[in-house]
C-alpha positions in Angstrom: -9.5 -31.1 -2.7 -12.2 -32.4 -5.5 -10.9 -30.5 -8.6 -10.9 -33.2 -11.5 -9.6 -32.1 -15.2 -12.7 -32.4 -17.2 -13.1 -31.1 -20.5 -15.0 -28.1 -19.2 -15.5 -27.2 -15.5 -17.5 -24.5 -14.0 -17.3 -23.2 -10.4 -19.9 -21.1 -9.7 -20.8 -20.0 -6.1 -23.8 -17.7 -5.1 -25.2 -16.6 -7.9 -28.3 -18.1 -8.4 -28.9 -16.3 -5.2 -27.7 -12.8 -5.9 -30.3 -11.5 -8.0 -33.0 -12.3 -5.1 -31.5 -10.7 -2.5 -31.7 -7.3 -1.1 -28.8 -5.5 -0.5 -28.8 -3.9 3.3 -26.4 -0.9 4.1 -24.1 -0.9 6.5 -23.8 0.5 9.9 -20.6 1.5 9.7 -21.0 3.0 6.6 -24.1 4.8 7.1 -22.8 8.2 7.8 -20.5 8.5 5.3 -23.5 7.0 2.7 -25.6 10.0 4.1 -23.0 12.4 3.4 -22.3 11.4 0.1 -19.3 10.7 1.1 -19.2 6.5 -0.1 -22.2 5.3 -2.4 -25.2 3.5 -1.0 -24.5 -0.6 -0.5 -26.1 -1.6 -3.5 -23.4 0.5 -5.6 -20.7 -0.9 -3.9 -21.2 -4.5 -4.2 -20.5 -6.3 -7.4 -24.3 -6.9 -9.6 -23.7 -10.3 -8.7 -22.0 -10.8 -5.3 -21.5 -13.8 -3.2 -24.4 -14.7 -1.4 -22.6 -16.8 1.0 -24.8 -20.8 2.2 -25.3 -20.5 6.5 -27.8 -23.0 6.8 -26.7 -25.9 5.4 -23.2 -25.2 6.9 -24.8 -24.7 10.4 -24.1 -21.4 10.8 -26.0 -18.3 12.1 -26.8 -15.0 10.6 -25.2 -12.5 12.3 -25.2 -8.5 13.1 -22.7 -6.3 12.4 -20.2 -4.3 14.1 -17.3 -4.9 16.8 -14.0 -5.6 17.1 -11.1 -8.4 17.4 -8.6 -8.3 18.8 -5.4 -10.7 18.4 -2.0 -10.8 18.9 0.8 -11.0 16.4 4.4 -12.0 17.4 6.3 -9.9 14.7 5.1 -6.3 13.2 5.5 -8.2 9.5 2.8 -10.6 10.7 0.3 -8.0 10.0 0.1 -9.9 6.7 -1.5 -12.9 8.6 -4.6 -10.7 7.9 -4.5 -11.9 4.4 -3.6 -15.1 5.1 -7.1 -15.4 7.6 -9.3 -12.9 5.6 -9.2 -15.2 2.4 -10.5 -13.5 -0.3 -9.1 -15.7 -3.5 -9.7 -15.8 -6.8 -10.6 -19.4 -6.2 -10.9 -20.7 -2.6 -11.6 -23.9 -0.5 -14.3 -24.5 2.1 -13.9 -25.7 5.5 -14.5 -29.5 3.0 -11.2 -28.6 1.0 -13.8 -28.3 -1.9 -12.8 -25.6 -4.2 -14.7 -22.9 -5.4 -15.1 -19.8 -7.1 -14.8 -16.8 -4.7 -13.7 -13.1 -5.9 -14.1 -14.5 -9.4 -17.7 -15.2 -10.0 -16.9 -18.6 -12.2 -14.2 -20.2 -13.9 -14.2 -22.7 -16.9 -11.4 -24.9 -17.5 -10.5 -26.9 -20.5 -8.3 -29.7 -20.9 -6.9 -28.9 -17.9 -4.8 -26.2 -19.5 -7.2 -23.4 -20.5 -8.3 -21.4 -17.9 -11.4 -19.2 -18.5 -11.2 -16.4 -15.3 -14.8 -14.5 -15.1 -14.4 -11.3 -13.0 -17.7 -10.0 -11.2 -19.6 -7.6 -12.8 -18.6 -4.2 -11.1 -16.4 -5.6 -8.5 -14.2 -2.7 -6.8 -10.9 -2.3 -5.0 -11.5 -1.0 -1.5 -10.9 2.3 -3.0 -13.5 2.2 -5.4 -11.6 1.6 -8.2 -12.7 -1.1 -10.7 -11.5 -4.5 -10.4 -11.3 -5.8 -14.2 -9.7 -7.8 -16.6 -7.1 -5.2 -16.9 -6.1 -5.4 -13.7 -5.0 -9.1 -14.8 -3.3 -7.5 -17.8 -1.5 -4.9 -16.2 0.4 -7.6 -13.9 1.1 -10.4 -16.7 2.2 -7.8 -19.1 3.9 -4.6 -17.3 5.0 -6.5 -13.9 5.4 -10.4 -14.4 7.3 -9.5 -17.6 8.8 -6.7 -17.5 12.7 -7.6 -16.9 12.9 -4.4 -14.6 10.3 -5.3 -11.9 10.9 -8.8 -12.1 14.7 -9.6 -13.2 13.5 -14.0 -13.3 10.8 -13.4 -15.0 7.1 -14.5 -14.5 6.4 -17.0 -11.0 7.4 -20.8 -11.6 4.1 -21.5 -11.7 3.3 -20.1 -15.2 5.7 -21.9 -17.0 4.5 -25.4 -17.7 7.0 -27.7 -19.4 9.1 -24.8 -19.8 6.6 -22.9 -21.7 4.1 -19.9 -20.5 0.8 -19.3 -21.5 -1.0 -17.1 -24.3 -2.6 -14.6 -22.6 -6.0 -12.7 -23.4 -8.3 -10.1 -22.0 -11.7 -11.6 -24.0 -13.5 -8.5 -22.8 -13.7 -6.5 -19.6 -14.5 -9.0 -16.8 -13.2 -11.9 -18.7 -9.6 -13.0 -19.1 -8.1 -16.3 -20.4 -4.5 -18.3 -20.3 -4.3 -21.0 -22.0 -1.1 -23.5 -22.0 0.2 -25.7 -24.3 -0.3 -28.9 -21.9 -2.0 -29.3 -18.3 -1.3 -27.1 -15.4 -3.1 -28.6 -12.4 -1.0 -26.7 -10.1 -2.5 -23.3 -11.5 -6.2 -23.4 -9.2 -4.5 -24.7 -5.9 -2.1 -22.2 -6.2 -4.6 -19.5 -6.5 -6.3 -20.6 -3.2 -3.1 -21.2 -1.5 -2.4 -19.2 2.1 -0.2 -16.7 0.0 -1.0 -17.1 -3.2 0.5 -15.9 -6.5 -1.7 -12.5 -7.0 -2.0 -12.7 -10.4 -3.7 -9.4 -10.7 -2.8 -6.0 -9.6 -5.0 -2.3 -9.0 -3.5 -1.5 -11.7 -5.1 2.1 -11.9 -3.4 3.0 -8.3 -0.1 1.4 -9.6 -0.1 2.9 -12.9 1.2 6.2 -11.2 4.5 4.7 -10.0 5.4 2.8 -13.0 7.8 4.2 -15.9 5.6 3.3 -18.9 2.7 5.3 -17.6 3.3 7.8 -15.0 4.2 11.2 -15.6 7.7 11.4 -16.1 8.1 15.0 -13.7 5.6 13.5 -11.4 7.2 10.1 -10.7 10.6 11.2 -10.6 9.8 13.5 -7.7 8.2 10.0 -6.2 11.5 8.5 -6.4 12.6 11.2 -5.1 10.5 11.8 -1.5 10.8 7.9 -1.2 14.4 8.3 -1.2 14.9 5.1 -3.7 17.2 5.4 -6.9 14.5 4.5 -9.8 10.7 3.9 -10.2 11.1 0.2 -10.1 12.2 -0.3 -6.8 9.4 2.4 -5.6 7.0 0.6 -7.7 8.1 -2.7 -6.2 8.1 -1.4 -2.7 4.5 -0.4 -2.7 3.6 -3.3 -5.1 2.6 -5.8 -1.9 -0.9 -7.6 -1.9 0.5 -10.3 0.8 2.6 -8.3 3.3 -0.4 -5.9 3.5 1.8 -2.9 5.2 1.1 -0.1 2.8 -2.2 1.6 4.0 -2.8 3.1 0.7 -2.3 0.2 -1.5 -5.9 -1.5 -2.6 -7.2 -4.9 -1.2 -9.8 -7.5 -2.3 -9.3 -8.7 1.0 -12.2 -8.7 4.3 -10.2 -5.4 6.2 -8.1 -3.0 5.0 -5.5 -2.2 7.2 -5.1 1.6 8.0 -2.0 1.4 10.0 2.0 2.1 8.6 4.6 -0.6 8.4 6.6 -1.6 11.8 4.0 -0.4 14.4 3.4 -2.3 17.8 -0.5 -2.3 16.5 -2.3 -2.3 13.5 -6.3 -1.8 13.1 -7.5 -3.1 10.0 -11.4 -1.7 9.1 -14.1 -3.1 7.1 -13.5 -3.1 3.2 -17.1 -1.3 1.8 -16.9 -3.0 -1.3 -16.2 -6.6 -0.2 -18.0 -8.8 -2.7 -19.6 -11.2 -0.4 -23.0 -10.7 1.7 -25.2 -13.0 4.0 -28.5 -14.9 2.5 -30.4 -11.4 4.2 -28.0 -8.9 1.8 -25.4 -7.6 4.9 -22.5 -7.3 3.4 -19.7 -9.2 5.2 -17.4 -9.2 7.1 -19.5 -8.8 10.2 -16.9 -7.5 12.5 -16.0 -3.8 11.6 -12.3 -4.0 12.8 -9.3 -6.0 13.6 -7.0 -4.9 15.9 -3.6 -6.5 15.8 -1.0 -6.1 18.3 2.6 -7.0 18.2 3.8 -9.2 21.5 6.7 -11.2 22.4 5.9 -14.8 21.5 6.8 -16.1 24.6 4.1 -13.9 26.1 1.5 -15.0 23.8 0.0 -17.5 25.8 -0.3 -15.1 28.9 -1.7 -12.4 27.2 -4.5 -14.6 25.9 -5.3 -15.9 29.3 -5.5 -12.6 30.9 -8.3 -12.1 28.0 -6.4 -9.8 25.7 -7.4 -11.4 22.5 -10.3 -12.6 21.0 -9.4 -15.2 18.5 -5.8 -16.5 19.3 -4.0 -19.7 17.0 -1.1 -18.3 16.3 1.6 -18.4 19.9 -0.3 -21.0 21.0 0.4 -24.8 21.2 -0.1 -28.3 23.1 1.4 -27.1 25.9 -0.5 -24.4 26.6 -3.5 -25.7 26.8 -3.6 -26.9 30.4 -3.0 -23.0 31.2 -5.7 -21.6 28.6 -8.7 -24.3 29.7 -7.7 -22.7 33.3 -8.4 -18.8 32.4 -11.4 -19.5 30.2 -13.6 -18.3 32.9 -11.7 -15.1 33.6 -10.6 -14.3 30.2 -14.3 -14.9 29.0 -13.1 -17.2 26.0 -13.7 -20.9 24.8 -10.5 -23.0 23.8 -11.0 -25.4 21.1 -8.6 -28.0 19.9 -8.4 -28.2 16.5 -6.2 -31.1 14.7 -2.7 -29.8 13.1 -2.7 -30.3 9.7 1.0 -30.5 9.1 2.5 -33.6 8.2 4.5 -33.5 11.5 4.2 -31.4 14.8 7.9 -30.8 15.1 10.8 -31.6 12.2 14.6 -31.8 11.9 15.9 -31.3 8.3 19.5 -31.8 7.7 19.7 -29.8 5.0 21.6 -31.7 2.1 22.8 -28.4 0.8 24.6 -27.0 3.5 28.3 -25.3 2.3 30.0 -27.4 5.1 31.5 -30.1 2.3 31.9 -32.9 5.1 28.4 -32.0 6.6 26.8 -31.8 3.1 28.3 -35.2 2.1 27.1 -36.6 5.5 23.4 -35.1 5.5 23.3 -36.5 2.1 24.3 -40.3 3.4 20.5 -42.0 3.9 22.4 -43.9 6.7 23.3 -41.0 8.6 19.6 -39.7 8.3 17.9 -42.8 9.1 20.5 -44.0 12.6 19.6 -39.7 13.5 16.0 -40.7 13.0 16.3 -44.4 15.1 18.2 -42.8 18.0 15.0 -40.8 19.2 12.5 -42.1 21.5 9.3 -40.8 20.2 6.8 -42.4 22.6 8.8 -40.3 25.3 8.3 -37.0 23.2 5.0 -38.0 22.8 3.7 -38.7 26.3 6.4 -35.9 27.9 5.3 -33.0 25.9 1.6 -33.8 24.8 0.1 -35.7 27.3 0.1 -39.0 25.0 -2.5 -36.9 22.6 -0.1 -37.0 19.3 1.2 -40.2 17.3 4.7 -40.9 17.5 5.4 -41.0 13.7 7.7 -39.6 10.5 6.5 -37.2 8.4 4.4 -38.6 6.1 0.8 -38.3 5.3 -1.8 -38.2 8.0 -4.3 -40.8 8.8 -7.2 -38.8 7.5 -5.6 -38.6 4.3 -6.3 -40.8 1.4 -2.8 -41.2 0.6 -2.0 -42.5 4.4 0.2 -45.7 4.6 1.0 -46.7 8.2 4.3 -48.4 6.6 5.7 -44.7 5.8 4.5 -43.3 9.0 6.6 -45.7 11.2 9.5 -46.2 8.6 12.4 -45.5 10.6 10.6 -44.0 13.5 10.9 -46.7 16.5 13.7 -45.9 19.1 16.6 -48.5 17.8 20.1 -47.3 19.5 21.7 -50.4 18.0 20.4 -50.0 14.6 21.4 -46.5 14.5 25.3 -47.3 15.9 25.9 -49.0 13.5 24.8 -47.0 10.7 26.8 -44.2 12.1 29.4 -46.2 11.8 29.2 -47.2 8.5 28.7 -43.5 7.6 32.0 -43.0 8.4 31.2 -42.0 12.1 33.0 -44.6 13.6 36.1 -43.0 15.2 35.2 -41.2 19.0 37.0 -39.1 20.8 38.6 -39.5 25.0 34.9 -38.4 25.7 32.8 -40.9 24.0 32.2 -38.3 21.0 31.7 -39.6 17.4 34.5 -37.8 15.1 34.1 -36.7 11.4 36.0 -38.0 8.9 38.1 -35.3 9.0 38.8 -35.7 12.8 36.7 -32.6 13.9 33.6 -33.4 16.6 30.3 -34.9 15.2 28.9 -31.5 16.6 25.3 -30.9 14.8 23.9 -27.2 15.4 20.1 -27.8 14.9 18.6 -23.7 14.7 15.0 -23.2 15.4 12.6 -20.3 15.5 12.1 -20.4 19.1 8.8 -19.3 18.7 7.0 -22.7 20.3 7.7 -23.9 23.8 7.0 -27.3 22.9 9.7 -26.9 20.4 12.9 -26.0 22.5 11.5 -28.8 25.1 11.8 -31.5 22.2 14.8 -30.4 21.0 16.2 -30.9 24.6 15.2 -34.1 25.1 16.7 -35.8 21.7 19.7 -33.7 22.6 20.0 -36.3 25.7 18.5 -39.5 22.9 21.7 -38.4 20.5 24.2 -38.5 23.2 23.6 -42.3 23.8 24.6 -42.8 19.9 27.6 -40.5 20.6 26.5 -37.8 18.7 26.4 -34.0 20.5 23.9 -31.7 19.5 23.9 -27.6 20.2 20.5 -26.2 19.2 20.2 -22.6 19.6 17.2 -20.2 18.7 16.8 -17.5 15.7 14.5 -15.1 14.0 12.6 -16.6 12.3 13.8 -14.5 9.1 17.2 -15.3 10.2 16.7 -18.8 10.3 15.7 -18.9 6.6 18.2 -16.5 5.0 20.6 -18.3 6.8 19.0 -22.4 5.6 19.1 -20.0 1.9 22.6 -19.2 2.2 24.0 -23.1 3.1 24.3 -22.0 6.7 22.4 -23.9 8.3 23.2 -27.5 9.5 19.6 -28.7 10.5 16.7 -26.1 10.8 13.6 -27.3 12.7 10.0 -26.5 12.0 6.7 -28.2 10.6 6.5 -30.9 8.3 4.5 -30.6 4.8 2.2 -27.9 5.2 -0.1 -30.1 3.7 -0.9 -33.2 5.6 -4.0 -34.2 4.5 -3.6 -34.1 0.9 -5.2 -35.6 -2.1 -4.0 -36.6 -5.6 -4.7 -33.8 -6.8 -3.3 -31.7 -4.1 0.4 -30.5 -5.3 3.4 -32.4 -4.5 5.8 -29.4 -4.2 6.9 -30.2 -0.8 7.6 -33.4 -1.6 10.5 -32.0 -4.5 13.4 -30.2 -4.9 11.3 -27.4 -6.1 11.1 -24.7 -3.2 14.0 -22.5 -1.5 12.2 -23.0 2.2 12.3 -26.5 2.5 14.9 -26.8 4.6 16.4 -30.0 3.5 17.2 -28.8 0.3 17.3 -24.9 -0.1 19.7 -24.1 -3.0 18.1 -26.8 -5.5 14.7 -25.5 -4.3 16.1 -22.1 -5.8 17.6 -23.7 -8.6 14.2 -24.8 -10.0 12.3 -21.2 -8.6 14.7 -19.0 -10.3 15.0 -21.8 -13.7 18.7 -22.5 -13.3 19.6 -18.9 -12.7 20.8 -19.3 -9.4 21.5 -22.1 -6.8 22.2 -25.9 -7.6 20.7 -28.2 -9.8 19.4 -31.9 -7.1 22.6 -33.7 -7.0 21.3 -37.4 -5.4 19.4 -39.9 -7.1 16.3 -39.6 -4.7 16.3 -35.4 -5.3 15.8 -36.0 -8.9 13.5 -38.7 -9.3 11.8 -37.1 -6.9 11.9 -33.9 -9.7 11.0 -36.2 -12.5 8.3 -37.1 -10.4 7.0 -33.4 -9.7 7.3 -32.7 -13.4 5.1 -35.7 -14.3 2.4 -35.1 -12.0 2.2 -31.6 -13.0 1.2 -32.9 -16.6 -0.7 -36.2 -15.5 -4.5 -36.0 -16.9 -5.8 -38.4 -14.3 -6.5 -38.9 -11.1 -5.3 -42.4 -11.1 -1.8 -41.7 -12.4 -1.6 -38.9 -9.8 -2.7 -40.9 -7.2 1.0 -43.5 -8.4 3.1 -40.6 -8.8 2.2 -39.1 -5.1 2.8 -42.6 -3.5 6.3 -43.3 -5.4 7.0 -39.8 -4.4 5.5 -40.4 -0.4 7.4 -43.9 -0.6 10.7 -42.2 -1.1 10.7 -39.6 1.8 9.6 -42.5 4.1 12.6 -44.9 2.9 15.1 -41.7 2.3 14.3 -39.5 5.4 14.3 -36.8 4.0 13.0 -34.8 7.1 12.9 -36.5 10.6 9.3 -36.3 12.3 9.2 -36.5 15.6 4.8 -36.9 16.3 2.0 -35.8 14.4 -1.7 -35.1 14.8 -0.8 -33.1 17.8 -3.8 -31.2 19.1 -3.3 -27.2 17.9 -5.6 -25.1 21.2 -7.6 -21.9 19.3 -8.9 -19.5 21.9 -12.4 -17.6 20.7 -14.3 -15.1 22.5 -17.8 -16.6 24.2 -19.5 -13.9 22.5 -18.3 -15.0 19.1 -20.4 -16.8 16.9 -20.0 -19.3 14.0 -16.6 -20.4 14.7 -16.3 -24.2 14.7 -15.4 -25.9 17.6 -13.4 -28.8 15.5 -11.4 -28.2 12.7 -8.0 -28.7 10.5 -5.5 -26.2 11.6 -2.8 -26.0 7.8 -1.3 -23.3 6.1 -2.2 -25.6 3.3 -4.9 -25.8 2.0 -7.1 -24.5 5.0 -4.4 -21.0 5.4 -4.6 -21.8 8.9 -8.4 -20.0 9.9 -8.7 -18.6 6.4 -10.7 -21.3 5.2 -13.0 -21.4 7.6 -14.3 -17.8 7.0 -14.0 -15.5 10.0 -15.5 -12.7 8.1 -18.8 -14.5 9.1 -18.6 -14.0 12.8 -20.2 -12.0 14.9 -20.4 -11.1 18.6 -23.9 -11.9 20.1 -25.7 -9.8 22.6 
């Protein structure tokens, strides 16, 4: 990510082009334009739309029309439709550079005045205006109004404790301005779910008590069988989970289909804002469809040829089996590089109710013995064909902030070293069957819960099951919902949840150290101060080691650091303490992630990062510019 704090930055994207091009209607469309029942193209797009770069990017202008098909392991994963289309505010390119997308330019100023410049005549898929009091509507009658949001306005806009002046400056321009730096504010924007800071405010407006009419919306309440406006306005009120049909989207497809079906088609949003350098307006494909299978089947599915661009299901292990049904399923599998910090990793949770568990996932030494008892060249060479790097979590090679020292901290297989930190830890005492005891004489029994959703998972988990036993420890690992898994890490019930490690292992100074700090509910080594800081004291705990709140202090100071140079200290004290604390135990990294495309697709990349952050997994690569060739 390139995004220094100068005293005034533009991002401007397209437009220079905009004015030249010709705007061409759309296929789809073209009935319903001949009817008179959606206005011509060149009403629909904004006056200035995105005239999206192919040539210099290598790609291919297109045709339109067609449909994708992929598969989605949960109904509520519908919303990964938001999270591929990528329509931001602000968004990054396939470099991580980031740029100006649904907004048509933004000027920032001391890195704490942010100038947002709407596109002229820019509409929600229902035609509605998208304007500067769409922005308005959500700071003032959602973000703070105490009875659709009880904690007040997202973390993220309150700097220092304080949150900005806000001001509509005319229609399509809208301004908030803190009192110091918020660097955070522009990644955030471009993030894989990002904080919409806008709403369709006109569609809303007729569910909310300070505007609807008061017969009307009470007979709302009513046929939605809810007890007050809020919670109806709050129910509809979704950008990201995307499962209200009739609420309006920025995004590529607009998805037609009711909440908790087995499929979902999404169609072609006629008035996206972005077009190809020939005036189509994008996205190429007309429809989506997504269908809801068991994850386990993923992988099957796809090689029979039931989808036509696959990530999600899929992993390492796979791979063998998908290169296999390429030729019958008529697809390509490319193998990107996982972005995550780690493939697979454990996270005793130092917040955990258990009071002997909690002290002992909070003892460095116990962390660091669980952490020297595996034998990660075995993972490595059993489960992914030697392709991964045995390693911690810690940032990836390609990253600027790599240092092989953190990646191998604690990460060789040591079965001395870690017996006798156990048994400093207190750990010492075993029972007639070899087992270590806790202090208070029950069985050093750890319960790690995963997702179950990977393969490659469960297999790893069984394998360090069998590395643990030689230390003495006994380890039960059982699967959960995924939803399950988190309200139960939320709650302090959970001993030692599994999953990825930072989102974001490629990052940058200037890239946010939030999962680095005590400042997030999910991250599973430290839920309840995560919620302490996300809710500003109003509910969980406040960090209670020395490590969780330096590593706070830390968070706060980069998030008001000027430069890049005293980000760049602050992310490597920060990166220095997970590797020496083990905070979260990485098991390999770099692990090849297989993506399964049709043959008839076009401009999708055959190498690329596969993140949530900051590439939201395909999002960043832009798949409203494929098409299906002849």
């Amino acid at each position: 990510m390139k995004l220094p704090i100068l005293s005034i930055l533009a991002l401007i994207c397209g437009a220079a082009q905009a004015s030249a091009i010709e705007p061409q209607e759309t296929p789809y469309f073209a009935e319903k334009v001949a009817k008179g029942e959606l206005p011509p193209v060149a009403e629909r797009l904004p006056s200035e739309p995105l005239v999206v770069e192919f040539e210099s990017r290598g790609r291919t202008i297109g045709t339109q029309g067609g449909q994708v098909r992929t598969l989605i392991g949960r109904a509520k994963d519908v919303r990964y439709a938001v999270v591929y289309g990528y329509a931001r505010l602000v968004g990054y390119d396939e470099n991580f550079t980031l740029k100006s997308d649904l907004l048509e330019s933004v000027q920032v100023k001391e890195g704490r005045i942010f100038t947002l410049n709407i596109r002229e005549g820019h509409k929600w898929s229902n035609g509605d205006p998208f304007t500067a009091e769409d922005f308005r509507y959500w700071w003032e009658d959602v973000a703070n109004n105490e009875l659709l949001s009880p904690s007040g306005p997202p973390e993220l806009m309150v700097v220092n404790g304080a949150m900005p002046e806000f001001e509509v400056v005319d229609e399509t321009t809208v301004q908030y301005a803190w009192p110091t730096p918020n660097p955070r504010f522009l990644p955030a924007l471009a993030g894989a779910r990002p904080p919409f800071i806008y709403r369709p405010s006109t569609f809303m407006k007729q569910f909310h008590g300070d505007y609807a009419d008061p017969e009307k919306l009470k007979k709302l309440v009513y046929d939605n069988a809810v007890r007050a406006w809020p919670t109806l306005h709050n129910k509809l009120d979704n950008l990201y989970n995307y499962d209200n049909p009739d609420l309006p989207t920025l995004q590529p497809w607009v998805n037609t289909t009711p909440k908790n079906n087995s499929r979902y088609v999404l169609v072609r949003n006629p008035y996206y804002h972005r077009v190809d350098p020939e005036g189509r307006q994008l996205p190429y494909v007309d429809t989506i469809e997504m269908t809801v299978a068991a994850g386990g089947l993923i992988p099957a599915k796809v090689n029979r040829g039931e989808a036509d661009l696959q990530a999600r299901g899929l992993s390492f292990s796979d791979a063998p089996v998908l290169k296999k049904g390429e030729k019958e399923g008529g697809y390509v599998t490319y193998l990107w590089t996982n972005g995550a910090a780690s493939d697979i990793a454990l996270y005793p949770n130092q917040t955990v109710n258990d009071p002997v568990w909690r002290e002992l996932n909070r003892d460095v030494r116990f962390r660091r013995a669980l952490s020297l008892a595996i034998n990660r060249q075995t993972i490595n060479k059993s489960l992914y064909f030697g392709m991964a790097t045995p390693a911690a979590v810690a940032a990836l090679s390609s990253s600027p902030l790599y240092n092989a020292d953190y990646a191998e901290a604690y990460a060789s297989l040591d079965r001395q070293a870690a017996n006798n930190l156990l048994d400093e830890a207190g750990l010492e005492r075993r029972d007639s069957e070899g087992w270590r005891l806790l202090p208070d004489g029950r069985r050093a029994e750890i319960i790690v819960e995963t997702a179950g959703e990977r393969l490659v998972e469960t297999d790893a988990l069984e394998l360090i099951q069998e590395m643990w036993k030689e230390v003495g420890l006994k380890m039960i690992f059982r699967p959960l919902d995924r939803d399950i898994l988190r309200n139960k890490a939320y709650a302090g019930e959970s001993m030692m949840p599994v999953w990825f490690g930072w989102d974001n292992g490629v990052p940058t100074p200037d890239a946010s150290p939030r999962a680095l700090a005590p400042v997030d509910q999910t991250n599973f080594s430290w839920p309840a101060w995560g919620q302490h800081f996300q809710t500003h004291g109003g509910a969980g705990e406040p960090p209670a080691t020395p490590a969780a709140k330096r590593l706070l202090q830390l968070f706060n100071r980069w998030a008001s650091a000027t430069t890049d140079s005293e980000k760049a200290a602050i992310w490597e004290e920060m990166l220095e303490i997970h590797a020496d604390q083990v905070m979260a135990i990485g098991l390999v990294s770099g692990a090849p992630q297989p993506i399964v495309v049709s043959k008839r697709l076009r401009n999708f990349p055959e190498t690329g990062v596969y993140a949530w952050d900051p590439a939201a997994h395909l999002g960043a690569y832009r798949i409203d510019e494929l098409y299906y060739a002849e």
